[in-house]
C-alpha positions in Angstrom: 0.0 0.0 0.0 1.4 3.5 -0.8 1.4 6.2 1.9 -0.5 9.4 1.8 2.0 12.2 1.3 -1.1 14.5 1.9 -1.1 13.6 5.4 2.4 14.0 5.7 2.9 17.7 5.1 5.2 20.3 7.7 6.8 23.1 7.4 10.0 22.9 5.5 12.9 25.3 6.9 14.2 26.9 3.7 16.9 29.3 3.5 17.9 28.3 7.3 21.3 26.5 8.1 22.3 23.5 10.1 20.3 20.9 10.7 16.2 22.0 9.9 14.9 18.4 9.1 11.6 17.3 10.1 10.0 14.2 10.5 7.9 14.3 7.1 11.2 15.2 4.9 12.7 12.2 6.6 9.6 9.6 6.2 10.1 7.0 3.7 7.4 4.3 2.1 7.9 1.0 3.5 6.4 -0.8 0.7 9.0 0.8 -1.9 11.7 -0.2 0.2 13.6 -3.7 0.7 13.8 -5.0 3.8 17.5 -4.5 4.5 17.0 -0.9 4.0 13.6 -1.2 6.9 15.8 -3.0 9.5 16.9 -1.2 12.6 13.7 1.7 11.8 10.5 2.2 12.8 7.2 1.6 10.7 4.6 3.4 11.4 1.2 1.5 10.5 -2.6 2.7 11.1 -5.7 1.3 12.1 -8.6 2.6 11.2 -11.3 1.4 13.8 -13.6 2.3 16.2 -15.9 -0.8 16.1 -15.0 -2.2 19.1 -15.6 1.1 20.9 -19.0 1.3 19.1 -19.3 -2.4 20.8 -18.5 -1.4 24.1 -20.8 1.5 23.9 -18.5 3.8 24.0 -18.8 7.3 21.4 -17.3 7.4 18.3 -14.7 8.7 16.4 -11.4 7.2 17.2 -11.9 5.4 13.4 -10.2 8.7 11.9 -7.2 8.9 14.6 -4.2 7.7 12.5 -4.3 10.2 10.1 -4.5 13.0 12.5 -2.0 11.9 14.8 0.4 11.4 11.8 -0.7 15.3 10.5 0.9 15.8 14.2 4.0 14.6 13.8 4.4 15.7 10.5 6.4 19.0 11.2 8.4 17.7 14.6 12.0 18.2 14.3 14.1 15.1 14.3 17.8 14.8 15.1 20.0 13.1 12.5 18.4 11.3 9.4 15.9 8.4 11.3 14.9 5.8 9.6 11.3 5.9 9.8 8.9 4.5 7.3 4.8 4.4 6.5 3.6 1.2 6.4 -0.4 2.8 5.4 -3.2 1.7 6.7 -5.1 -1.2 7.7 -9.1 -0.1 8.0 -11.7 -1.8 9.3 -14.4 -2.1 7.1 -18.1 -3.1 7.0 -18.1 -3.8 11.2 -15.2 -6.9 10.6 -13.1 -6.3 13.5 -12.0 -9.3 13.7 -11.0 -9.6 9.9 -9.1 -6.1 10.6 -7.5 -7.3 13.7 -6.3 -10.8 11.7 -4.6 -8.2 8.9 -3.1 -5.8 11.2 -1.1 -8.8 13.1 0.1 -10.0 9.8 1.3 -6.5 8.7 3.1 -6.4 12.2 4.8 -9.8 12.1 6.1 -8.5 8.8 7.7 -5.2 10.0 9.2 -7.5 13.0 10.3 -10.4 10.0 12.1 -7.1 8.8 14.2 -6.4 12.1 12.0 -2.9 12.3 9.6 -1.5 14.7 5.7 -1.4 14.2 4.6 2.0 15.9 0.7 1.2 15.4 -1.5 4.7 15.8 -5.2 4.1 16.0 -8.0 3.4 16.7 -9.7 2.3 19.4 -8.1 -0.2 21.8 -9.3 -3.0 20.1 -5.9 -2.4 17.9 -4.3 -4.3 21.0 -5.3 -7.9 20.2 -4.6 -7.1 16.4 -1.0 -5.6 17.7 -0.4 -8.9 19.9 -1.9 -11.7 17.0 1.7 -10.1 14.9 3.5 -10.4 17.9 2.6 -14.0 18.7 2.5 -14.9 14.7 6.1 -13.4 14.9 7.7 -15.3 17.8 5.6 -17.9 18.5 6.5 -20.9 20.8 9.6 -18.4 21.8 6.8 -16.9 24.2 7.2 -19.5 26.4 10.9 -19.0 27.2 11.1 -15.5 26.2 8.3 -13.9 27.8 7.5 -10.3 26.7 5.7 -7.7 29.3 2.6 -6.6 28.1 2.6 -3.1 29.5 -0.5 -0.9 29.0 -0.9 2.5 30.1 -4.6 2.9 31.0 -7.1 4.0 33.2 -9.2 0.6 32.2 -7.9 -2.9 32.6 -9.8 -3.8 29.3 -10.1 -7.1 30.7 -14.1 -7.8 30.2 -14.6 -11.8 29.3 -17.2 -11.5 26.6 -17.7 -13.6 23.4 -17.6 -10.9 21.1 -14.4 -8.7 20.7 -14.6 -4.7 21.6 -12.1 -2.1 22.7 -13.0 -4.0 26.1 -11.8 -6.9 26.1 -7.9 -7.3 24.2 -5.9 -8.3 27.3 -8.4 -10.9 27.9 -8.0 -12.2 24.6 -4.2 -11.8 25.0 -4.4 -13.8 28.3 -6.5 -16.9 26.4 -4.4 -16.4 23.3 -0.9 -17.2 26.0 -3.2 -19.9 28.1 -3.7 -21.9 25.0 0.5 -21.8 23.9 1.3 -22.7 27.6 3.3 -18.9 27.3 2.6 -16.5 30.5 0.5 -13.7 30.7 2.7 -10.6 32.3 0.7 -8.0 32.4 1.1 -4.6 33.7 -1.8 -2.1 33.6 -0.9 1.4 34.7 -3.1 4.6 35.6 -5.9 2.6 36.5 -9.1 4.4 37.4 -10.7 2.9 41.0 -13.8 4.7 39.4 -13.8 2.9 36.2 -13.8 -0.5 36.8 -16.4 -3.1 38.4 -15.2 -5.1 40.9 -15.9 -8.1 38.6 -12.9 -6.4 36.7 -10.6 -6.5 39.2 -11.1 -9.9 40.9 -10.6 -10.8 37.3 -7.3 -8.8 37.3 -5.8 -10.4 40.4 -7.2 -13.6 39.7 -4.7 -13.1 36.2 -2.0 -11.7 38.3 -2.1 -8.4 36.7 0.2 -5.7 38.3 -1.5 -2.4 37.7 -1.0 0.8 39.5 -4.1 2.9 40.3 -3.8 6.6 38.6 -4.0 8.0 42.3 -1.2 6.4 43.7 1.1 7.5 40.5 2.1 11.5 41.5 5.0 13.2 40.2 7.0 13.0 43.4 6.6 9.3 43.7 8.3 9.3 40.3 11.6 7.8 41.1 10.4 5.3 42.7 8.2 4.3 40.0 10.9 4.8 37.7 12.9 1.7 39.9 10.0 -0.2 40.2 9.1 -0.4 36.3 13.1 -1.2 35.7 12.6 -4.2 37.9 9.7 -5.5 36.2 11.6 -4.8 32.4 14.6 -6.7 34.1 12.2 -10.1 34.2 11.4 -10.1 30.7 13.1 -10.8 27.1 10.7 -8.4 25.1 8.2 -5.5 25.6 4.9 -4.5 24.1 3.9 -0.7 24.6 0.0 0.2 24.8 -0.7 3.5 25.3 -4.7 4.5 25.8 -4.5 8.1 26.1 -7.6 8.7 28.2 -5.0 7.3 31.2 -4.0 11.2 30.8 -6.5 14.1 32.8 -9.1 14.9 30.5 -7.7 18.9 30.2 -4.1 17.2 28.2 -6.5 14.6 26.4 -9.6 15.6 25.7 -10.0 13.5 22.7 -10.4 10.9 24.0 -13.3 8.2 23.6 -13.7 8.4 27.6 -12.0 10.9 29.6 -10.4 10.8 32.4 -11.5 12.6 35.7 -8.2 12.1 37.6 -5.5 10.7 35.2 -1.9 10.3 35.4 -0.1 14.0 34.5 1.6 13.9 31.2 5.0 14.2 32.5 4.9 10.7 34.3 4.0 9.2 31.7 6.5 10.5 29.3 9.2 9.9 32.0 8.0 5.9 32.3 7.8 5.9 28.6 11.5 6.9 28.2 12.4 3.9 31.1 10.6 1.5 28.7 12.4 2.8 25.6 16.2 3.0 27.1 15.4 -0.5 28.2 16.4 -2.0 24.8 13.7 -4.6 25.0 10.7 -2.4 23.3 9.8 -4.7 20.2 5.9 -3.0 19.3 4.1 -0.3 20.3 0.6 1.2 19.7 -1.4 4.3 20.8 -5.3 4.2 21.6 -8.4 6.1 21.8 -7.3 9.2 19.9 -10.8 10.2 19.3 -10.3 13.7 16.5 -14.3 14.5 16.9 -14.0 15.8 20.1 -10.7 17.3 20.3 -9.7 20.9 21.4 -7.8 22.6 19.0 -5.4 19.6 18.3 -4.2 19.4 21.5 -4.7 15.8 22.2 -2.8 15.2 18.7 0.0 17.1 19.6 -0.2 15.4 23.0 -0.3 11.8 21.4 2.5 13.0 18.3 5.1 13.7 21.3 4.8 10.2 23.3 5.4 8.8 19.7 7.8 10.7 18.8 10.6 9.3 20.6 9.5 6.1 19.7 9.7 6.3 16.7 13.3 8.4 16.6 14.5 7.3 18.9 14.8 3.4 19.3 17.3 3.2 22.0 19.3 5.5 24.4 
């Protein structure tokens, strides 16, 4: 598939000297490249969907998020010449969320089979299980003895246990996916809302000894310590998956969201954390969620979502 250069449009920096690149001058199209020249970058992919948030009931919107966010990141600077490539988008048509999903892990394994990094921007969370199906397509039986850390930045567990997928249930579809290849389930969920989740949700959570930190408990002063704790946990495992759901930031820095947050964790701890995960040298995928453009505030919750990627997609290590 070819990329949209009409999406990737910035300011260019004529007649200035030194270094005046930005990400869009840099961005090259995965498909027209071979994979030797792909490995060692970052792909970005999108996924068009917001049926499993219209399953769960939540609003709308979220379908039309990876275009935006990539209009966001468009005119960033960038340091050096990255390689970072568009992989286009995989869109969820006619309610088939499940076909989506199933195209979206393939297009994954592929970046990985390339010795790249799939940045996924969606969507609604339901991108998760079709993030994870490339992971365990890519990897396979290797999950038993290298186990990744699923780590999911959240104020919802997304945990529900109901026969037909939604932006509510990926990590337990994850869980069954590793249940039935005898891999284990590490799952960290952090910026958890106490005020939105049953209790059903979290007996279910502890019952799957999930780790998750409640969004009250994760303040700026505590960040060090957090900072320690999240090392330990990346010391355990051979691989990490990123999820970030942006409505785990306060509803004023993320307003378009498909469900805001009340409390939240503040942006700066989450960036912070981010960076812990990404020096760690064991980031293999990562996705952002919920970017909902409909009821954004002056494209502030793109901008908000563009830098958490950026880095990611920059920067792979250090």
């Amino acid at each position: 598939m070819t990329i949209d250069r009409a999406v990737w449009q910035g300011r260019v920096d004529t007649g200035e000297t030194g270094h005046t690149l930005r990400l869009h001058q840099v961005l090259r199209d995965y498909d027209a490249c071979e994979a030797s020249e792909v490995a060692g970058g970052a792909v970005v992919l999108g996924f068009c969907s917001d049926e499993g948030v219209r399953r769960n009931h939540g609003r709308q919107g979220a379908v039309a998020g990876p275009d935006m966010l990539r209009r966001a990141l468009a005119s960033l600077p960038v340091q050096g010449t990255p390689s970072v490539f568009d992989g286009g988008n995989i869109v969820c048509a006619d309610e088939r969320l499940e076909a989506a999903q199933a195209a979206l892990g393939h297009r994954v394994a592929e970046v990985l089979a390339a010795g790249a990094r799939p940045v996924v921007l969606g969507g609604g969370h339901e991108i998760a299980y079709g993030t994870f199906l490339g992971v365990a397509e890519h990897y396979g039986d290797r999950l038993r003895d290298e186990p990744i850390l699923i780590l999911n930045f959240d104020a919802h567990f997304d945990l529900r246990a109901q026969p037909t997928a939604s932006s509510g249930t990926p990590f337990w579809q994850i869980s069954q996916l590793l249940a039935g290849r005898q891999a284990p389930f590490h799952y960290a969920c952090l910026g958890v809302s106490r005020y939105s989740n049953t209790d059903a949700l979290f007996e279910r959570a502890t019952a799957l000894n999930v780790d998750y930190w409640l969004d009250s408990t994760m303040l700026a002063h505590r960040l060090p310590e957090m900072c320690d704790q999240l090392e330990k946990k990346l010391a355990k495992v051979s691989h990490v998956y990123l999820t970030i759901d942006m409505d785990v930031l306060p509803g004023e820095k993320a307003p378009g969201v498909s469900a805001p947050a009340a409390h939240g964790v503040a942006f700066e701890v989450v960036e912070a954390l981010i960076g812990v995960v990404r020096r760690s040298g064991k980031l293999r995928v990562a996705d952002i969620a919920e970017y909902n453009p409909t009821y954004d505030r002056d494209g502030l919750t793109a901008r908000v979502g563009a830098r958490l990627l950026h880095p990611l997609i920059t920067q792979l290590q250090g």
